[in-house]
Structures are given as structure tokens and as C-alpha cells.
VOBA-1610 file (N, C-alpha, C; in pm, whole numbers, padded with zeros to 5 digits, always signed):
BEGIN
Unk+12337+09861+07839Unk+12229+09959+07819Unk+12289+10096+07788Unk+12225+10165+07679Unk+12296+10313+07620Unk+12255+10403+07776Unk+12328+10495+07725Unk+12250+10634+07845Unk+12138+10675+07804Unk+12130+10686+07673Unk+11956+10694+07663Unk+11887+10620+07696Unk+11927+10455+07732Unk+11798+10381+07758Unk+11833+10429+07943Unk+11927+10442+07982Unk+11941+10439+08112Unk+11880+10547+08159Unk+11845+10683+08119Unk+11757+10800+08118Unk+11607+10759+08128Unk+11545+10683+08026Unk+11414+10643+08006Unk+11365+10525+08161Unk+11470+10463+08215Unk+11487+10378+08272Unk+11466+10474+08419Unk+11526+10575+08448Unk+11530+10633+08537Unk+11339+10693+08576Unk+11364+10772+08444Unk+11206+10853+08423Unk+11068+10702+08480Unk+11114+10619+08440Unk+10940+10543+08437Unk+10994+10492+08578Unk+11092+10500+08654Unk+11098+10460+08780Unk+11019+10555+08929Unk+10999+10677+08847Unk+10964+10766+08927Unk+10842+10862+08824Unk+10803+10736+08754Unk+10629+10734+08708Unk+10538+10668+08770Unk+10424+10708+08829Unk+10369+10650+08900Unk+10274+10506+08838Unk+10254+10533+08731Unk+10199+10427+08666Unk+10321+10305+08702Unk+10403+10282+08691Unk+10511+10214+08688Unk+10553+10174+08854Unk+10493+10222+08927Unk+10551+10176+09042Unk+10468+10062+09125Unk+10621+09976+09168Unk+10590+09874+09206Unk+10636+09748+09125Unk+10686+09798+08988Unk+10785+09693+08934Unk+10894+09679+08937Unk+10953+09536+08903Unk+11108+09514+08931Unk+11174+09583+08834Unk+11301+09569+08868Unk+11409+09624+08769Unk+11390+09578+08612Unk+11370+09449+08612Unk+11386+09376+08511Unk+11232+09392+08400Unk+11122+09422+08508Unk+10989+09475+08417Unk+11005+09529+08338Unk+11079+09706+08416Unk+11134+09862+08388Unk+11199+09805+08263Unk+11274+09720+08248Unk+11376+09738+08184Unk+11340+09645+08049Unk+11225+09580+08046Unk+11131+09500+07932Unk+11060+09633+07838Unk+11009+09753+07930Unk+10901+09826+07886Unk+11018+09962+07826Unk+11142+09934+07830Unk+11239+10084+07769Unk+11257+10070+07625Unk+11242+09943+07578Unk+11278+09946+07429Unk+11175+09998+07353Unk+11026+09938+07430Unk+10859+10024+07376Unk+10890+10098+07339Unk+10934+10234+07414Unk+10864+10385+07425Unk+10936+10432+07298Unk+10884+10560+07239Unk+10930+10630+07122Unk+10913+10762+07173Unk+11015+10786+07128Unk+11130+10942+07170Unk+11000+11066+07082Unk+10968+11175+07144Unk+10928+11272+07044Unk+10984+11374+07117Unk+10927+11479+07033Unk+11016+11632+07045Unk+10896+11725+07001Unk+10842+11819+07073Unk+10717+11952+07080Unk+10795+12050+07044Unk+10754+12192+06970Unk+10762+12307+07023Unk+10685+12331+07104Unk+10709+12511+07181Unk+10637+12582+07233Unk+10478+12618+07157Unk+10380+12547+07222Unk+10231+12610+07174Unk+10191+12467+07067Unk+10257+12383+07057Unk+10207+12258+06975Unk+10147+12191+07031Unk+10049+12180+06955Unk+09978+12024+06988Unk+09976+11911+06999Unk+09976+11806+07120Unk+10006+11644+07106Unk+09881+11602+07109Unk+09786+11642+07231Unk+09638+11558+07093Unk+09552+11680+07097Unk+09423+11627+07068Unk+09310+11722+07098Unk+09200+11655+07122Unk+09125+11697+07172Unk+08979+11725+07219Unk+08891+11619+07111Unk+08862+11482+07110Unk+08799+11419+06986Unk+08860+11295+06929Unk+09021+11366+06916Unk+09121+11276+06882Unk+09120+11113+06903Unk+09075+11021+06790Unk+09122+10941+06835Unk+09244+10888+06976Unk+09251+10754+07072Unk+09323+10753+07148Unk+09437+10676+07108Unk+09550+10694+07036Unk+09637+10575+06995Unk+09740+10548+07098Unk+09810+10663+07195Unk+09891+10613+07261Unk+09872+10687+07383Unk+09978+10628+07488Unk+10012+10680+07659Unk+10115+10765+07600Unk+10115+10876+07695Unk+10257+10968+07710Unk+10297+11021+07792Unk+10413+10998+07826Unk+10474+11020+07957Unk+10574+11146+07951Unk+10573+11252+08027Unk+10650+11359+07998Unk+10800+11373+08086Unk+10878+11404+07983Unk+11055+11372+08006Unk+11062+11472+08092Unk+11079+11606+07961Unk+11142+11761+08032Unk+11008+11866+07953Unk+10949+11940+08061Unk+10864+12039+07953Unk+10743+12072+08045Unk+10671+12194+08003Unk+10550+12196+08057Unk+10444+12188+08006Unk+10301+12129+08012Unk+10241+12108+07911Unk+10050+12173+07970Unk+10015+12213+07922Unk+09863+12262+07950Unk+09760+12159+07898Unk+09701+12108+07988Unk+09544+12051+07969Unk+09435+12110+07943Unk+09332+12112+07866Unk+09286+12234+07824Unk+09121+12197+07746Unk+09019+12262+07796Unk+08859+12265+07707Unk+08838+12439+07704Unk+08749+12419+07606Unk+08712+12536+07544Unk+08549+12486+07573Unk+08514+12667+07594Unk+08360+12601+07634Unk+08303+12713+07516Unk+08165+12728+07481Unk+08099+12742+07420Unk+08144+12906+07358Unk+08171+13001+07424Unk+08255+13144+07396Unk+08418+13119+07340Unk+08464+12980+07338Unk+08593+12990+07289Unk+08681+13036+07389Unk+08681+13028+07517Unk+08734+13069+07640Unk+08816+12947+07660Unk+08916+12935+07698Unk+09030+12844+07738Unk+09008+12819+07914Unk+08973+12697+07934Unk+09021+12660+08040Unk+09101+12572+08105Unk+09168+12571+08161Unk+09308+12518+08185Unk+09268+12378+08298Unk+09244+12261+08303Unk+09224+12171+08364Unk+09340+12158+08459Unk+09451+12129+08429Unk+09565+12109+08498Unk+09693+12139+08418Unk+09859+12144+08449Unk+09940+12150+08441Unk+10035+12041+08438Unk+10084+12029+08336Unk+10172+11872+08326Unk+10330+11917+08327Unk+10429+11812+08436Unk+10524+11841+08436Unk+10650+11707+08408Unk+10736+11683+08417Unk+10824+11544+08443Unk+10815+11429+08526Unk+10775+11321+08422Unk+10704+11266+08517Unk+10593+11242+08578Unk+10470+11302+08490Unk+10354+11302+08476Unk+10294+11219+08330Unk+10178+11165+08272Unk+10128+11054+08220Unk+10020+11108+08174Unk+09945+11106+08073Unk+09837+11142+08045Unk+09782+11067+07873Unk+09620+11039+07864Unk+09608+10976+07766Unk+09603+10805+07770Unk+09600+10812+07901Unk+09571+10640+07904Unk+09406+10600+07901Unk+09335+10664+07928Unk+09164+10713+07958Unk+09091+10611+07831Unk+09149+10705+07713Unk+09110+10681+07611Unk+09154+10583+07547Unk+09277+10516+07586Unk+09328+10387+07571Unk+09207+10254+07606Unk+09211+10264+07715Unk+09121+10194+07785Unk+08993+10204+07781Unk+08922+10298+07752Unk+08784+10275+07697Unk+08775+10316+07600Unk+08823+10314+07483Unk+08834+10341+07360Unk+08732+10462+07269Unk+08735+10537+07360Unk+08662+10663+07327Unk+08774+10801+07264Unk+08735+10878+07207Unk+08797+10957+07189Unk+08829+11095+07311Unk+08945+11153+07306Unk+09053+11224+07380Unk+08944+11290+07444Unk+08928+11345+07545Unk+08839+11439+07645Unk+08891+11563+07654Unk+09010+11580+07632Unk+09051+11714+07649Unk+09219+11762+07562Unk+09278+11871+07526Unk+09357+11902+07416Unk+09456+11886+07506Unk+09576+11856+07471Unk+09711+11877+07568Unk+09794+11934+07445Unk+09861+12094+07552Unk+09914+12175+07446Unk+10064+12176+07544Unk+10191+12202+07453Unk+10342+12203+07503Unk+10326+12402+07512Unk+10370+12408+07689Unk+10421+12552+07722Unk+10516+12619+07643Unk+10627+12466+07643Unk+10786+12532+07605Unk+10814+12393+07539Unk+10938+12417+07480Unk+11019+12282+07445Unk+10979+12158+07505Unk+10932+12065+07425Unk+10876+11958+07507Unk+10919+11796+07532Unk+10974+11737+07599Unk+10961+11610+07541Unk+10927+11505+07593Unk+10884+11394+07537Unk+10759+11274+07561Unk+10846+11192+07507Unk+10800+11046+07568Unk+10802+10927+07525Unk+10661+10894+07503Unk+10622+10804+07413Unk+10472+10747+07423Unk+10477+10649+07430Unk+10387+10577+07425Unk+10386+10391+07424Unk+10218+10326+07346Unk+10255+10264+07245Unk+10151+10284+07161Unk+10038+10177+07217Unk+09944+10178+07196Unk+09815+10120+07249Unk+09822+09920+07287Unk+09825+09920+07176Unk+09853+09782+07148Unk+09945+09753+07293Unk+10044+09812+07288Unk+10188+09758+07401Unk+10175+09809+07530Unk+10033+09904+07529Unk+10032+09947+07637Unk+09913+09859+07751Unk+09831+09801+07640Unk+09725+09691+07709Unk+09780+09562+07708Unk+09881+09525+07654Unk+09950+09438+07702Unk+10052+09451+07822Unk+10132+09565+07816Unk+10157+09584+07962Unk+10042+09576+08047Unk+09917+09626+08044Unk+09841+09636+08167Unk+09783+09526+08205Unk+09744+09423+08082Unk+09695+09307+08086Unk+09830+09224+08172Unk+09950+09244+08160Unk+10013+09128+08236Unk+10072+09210+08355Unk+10048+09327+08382Unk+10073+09390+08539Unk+09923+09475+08609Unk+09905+09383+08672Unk+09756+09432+08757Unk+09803+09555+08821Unk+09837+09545+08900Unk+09903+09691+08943Unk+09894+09796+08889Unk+09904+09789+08742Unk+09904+09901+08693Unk+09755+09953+08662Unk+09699+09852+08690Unk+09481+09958+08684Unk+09493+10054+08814Unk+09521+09975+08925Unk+09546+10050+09052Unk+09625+10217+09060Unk+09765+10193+08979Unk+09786+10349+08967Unk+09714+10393+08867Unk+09642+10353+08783Unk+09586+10409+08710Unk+09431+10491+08764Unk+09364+10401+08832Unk+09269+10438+08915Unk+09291+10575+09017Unk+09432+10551+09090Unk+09455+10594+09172Unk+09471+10758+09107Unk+09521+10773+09000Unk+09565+10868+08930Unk+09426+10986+08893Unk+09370+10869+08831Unk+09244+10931+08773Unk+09140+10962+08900Unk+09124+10910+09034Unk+09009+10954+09135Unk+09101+11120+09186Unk+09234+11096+09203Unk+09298+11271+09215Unk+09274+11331+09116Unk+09247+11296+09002Unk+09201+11417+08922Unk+09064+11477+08886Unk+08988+11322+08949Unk+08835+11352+09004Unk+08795+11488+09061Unk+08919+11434+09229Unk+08881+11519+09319Unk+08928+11698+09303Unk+09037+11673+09196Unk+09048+11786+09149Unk+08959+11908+09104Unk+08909+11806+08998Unk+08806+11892+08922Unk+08709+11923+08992Unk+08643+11826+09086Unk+08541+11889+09202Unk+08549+12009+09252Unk+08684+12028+09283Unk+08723+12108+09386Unk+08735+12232+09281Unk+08782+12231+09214Unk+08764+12359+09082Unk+08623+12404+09045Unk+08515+12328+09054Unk+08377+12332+09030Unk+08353+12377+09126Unk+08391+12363+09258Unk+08336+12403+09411Unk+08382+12519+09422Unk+08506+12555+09373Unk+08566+12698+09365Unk+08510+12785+09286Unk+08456+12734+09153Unk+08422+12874+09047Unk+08263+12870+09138Unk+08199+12788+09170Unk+08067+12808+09203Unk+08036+12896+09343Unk+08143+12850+09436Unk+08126+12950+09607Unk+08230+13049+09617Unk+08331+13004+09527Unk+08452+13133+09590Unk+08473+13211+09494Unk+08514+13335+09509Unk+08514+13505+09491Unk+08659+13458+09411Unk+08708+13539+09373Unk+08859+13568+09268Unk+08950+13582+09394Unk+08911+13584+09441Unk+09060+13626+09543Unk+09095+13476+09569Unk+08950+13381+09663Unk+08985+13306+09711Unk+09020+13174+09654Unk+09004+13191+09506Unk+09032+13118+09388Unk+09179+13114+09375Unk+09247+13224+09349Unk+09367+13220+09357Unk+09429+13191+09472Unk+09357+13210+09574Unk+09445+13150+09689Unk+09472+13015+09703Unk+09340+12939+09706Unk+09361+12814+09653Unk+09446+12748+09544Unk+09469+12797+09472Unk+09566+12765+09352Unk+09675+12742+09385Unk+09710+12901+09501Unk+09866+12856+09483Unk+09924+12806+09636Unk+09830+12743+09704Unk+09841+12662+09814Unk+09831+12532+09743Unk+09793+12527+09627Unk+09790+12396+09621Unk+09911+12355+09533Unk+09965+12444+09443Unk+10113+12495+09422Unk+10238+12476+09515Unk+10184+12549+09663Unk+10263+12489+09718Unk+10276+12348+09738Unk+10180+12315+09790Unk+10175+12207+09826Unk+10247+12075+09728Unk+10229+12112+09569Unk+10221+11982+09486Unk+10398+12039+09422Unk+10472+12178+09464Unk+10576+12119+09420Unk+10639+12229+09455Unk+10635+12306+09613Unk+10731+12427+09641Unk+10792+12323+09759Unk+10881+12424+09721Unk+11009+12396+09861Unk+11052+12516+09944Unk+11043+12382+10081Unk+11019+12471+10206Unk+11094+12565+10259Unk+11154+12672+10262Unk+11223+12738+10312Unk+11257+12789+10461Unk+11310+12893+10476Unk+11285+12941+10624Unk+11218+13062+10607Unk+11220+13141+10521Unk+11126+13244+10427Unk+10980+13193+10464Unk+10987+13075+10399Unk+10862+13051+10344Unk+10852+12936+10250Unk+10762+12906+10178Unk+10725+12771+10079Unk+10773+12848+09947Unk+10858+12853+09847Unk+10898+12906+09760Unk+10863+12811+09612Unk+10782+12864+09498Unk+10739+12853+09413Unk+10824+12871+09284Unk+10893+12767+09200Unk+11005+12819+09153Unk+10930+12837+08961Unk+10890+12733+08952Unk+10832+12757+08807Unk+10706+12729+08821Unk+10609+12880+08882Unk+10479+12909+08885Unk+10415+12934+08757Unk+10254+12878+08766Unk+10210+12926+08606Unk+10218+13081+08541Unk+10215+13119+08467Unk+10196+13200+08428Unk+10073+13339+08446Unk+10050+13437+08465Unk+09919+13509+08499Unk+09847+13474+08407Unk+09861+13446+08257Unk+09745+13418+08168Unk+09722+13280+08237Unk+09817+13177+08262Unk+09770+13036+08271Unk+09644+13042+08402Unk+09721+13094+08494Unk+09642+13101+08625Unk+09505+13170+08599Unk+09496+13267+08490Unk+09394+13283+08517Unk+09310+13192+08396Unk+09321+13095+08328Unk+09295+13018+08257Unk+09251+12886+08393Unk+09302+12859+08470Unk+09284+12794+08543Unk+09158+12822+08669Unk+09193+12937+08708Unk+09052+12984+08801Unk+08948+13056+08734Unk+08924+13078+08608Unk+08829+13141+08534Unk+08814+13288+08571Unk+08911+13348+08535Unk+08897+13505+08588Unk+08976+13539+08446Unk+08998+13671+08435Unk+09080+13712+08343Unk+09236+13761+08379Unk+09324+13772+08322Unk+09466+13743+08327Unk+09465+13927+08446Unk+09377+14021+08385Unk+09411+14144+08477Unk+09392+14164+08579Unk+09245+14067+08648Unk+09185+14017+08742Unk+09275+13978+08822Unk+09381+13866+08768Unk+09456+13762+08830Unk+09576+13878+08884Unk+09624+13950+08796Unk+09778+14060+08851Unk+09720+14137+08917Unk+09596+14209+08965Unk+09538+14236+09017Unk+09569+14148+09179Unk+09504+14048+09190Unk+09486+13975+09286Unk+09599+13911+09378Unk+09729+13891+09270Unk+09833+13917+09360Unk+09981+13999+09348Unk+09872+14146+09304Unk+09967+14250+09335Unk+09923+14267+09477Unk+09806+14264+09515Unk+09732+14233+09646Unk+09790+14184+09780Unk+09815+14028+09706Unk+09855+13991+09779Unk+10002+13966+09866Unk+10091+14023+09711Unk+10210+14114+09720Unk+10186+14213+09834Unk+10112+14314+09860Unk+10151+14422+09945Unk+10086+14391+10049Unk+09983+14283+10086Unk+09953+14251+10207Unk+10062+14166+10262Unk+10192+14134+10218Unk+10303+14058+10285Unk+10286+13916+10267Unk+10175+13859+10179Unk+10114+13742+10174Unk+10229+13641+10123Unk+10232+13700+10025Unk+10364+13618+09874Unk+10485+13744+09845Unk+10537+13736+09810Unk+10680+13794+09746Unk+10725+13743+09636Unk+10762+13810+09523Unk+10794+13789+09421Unk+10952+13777+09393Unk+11017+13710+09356Unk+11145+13659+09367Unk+11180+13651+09189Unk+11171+13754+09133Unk+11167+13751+08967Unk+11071+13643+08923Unk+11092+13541+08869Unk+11005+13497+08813Unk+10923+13359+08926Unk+10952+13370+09050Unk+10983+13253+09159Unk+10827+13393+09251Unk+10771+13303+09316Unk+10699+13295+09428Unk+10713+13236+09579Unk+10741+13323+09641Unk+10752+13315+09774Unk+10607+13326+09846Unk+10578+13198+09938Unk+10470+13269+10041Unk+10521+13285+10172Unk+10466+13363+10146Unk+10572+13392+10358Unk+10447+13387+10479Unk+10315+13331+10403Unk+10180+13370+10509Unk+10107+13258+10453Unk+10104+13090+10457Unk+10035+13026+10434Unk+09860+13079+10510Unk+09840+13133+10585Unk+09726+13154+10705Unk+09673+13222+10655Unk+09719+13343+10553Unk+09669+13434+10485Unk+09571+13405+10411Unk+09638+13333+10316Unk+09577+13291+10189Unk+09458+13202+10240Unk+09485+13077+10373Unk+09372+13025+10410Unk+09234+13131+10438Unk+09264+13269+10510Unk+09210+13315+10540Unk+09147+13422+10414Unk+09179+13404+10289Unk+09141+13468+10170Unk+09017+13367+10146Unk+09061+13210+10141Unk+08954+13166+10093Unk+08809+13167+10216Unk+08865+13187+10337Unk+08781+13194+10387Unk+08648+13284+10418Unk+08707+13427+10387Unk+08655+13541+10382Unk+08547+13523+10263Unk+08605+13420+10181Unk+08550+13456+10025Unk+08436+13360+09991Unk+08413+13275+10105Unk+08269+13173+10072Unk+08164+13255+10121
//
């Protein structure tokens, strides 16, 4: 096996769609995939798009994304290594629900339709992470709907980046440290506020001792805080 297949081999081992197969599955489904390459701000599908393939992300960050009736960007979620998206439309053969745009340098493997319902057709397992995948992003979006509808800007962002912590900081003795946080435009693409709103909200929370800024890295040094932002704010 090359090091490139041994790379691809690694990645779908610690894809969740993929877990729960043997070595020898992993190692049926590496010749599938096809190598691509994004710039910064390109498009891999959109909003309508026919569904032709799964894509699984190597190295890169990628924005999920609807536009509502003003042409306003809203940011559904954040895609990182090791994340999957575009199987939806595979499977019920509808067109794409939402645009997925590359932050930075991007890169994907995909797996084209055809090879991908034949994988699913001969590994049951894989509806299950698939299910499993898609009810967290259910409960996601709920919870984003429950936020723009009861909570205030503050407590919007607080939520965000507790849940930041939660989905990929590391723990310190400081504090939960945030190393590649979204961006102020993204974030505020994400809680529906505007980007000045958002530097606003945690320059805030900067001088209440809440978070600390570590150049481009986020420190929270007051998880209780922020609970207590959203709380103030229903």
C-alpha cells in the first residue's frame, strides 16, 4: 500500500461514517475515493445542486451555508478533518440543501454515488452513523432556532463558544483553550448578529475576565460566566 493510500486509510478510520469496520473493509473502500484540491472561498456544491457524491474532508475548513431572502449569509455549521457531508442527497435523491464553501486551502476525497450505495447497501452500519450524524445536526439546528428566537446577542455567543469548547478545545490549567476559532465575520454569520455586534460582545467578554485572547487562540478561563450570559439573556 503507497503512503497515500495509507493516509486515506488512516482518515476514514477516524470517520465516523466508517466506524465499526474491519481493516480489510477500510481497505476495499481506499481505491474508491478521488483526491480533490479547493481554494480559499470556492465552491464544492451549492444550494439545488444536483447530489452526485459523499465528501469527506482531509485538511481544511469549510462553511455550511443558506442565504435567506435579504441575501444574508448564514452559517449552519463548520466543517473540519474528518467530517462528511452530502450523503442526504445521495440517499434521497433530492437536490443539495445547503452550499458548502472552502475557508482556506482545502482538501476532500469524495466517493461517487453509485459506490457509495453500494457501500451502504452491503454495510448496515453505515445508515446507523449516518442517522446518528444527521439527528446531531437536527438537534443542532434546533438549538440555533431556540437561540435566535429567546436569546439576546450576548447569550448567543456564549453559547457558541461553549459549544466550541466543548466540540474541540483543549483543557488546560488556564482554562479550555480554543486554538482555530471561527472567525468574527463567521461567528457572527453563525448567531445572526453582525460581525461589529459580535467584537463588540467579546471585547466584553475579554474585560469581564471571561475569555482571553491568545493572538489568534481563545482562552476561557470562566466556563460559569458564559453559562451565566446565557442565562441572564432568556
Amino acid at each position: 500500500m503507497s503512503d497515500t493510500d495509507h493516509r486515506r486509510k488512516e482518515l476514514l478510520q477516524n470517520v465516523g461514517l466508517f466506524a465499526g469496520l474491519d481493516e480489510a473493509e477500510i481497505d476495499s473502500i481506499v481505491p474508491l475515493l478521488r483526491y480533490n484540491k479547493y481554494v480559499k472561498d470556492q465552491v464544492i456544491v451549492e444550494m439545488g445542486d444536483p447530489g452526485r457524491a459523499l465528501f469527506i474532508v482531509e485538511t481544511g475548513t469549510l462553511k455550511v451555508v443558506l442565504n435567506d431572502n435579504k441575501e444574508r449569509e448564514v452559517i449552519l455549521s463548520l466543517l473540519r478533518e474528518g467530517d462528511f457531508f452530502g450523503e442526504i442527497a445521495l440517499l434521497d435523491e433530492k437536490p443539495r440543501s445547503a452550499t458548502v464553501i472552502a475557508l482556506v486551502p482545502t482538501r476532500l476525497y469524495s466517493l461517487e454515488r453509485d459506490l457509495f450505495l453500494e457501500y451502504v447497501e452491503s454495510n448496515p452500519k453505515a445508515l446507523l452513523q449516518i442517522l446518528k450524524v444527521q439527528f446531531e445536526r437536527l438537534r443542532a439546528a434546533d438549538q440555533m432556532r431556540h437561540d435566535l428566537a429567546l436569546l439576546g446577542v450576548y447569550g448567543r455567543v456564549a453559547r457558541l463558544v461553549l459549544q466550541l469548547a466543548q466540540d474541540e478545545g483543549e483543557y488546560t490549567e488556564e482554562g479550555t483553550l480554543i486554538t482555530k476559532p471561527p472567525s468574527q465575520q463567521h461567528i457572527a454569520g453563525m448567531v445572526g448578529a453582525s460581525r461589529e455586534t459580535v467584537s463588540r460582545v467579546i471585547n466584553e467578554l475579554v474585560r469581564m475576565g471571561t475569555i482571553k485572547k491568545q493572538g489568534r487562540k481563545l482562552l476561557i478561563t470562566s466556563e460559569l460566566n458564559l453559562y451565566d450570559q446565557i442565562d441572564s439573556n432568556l
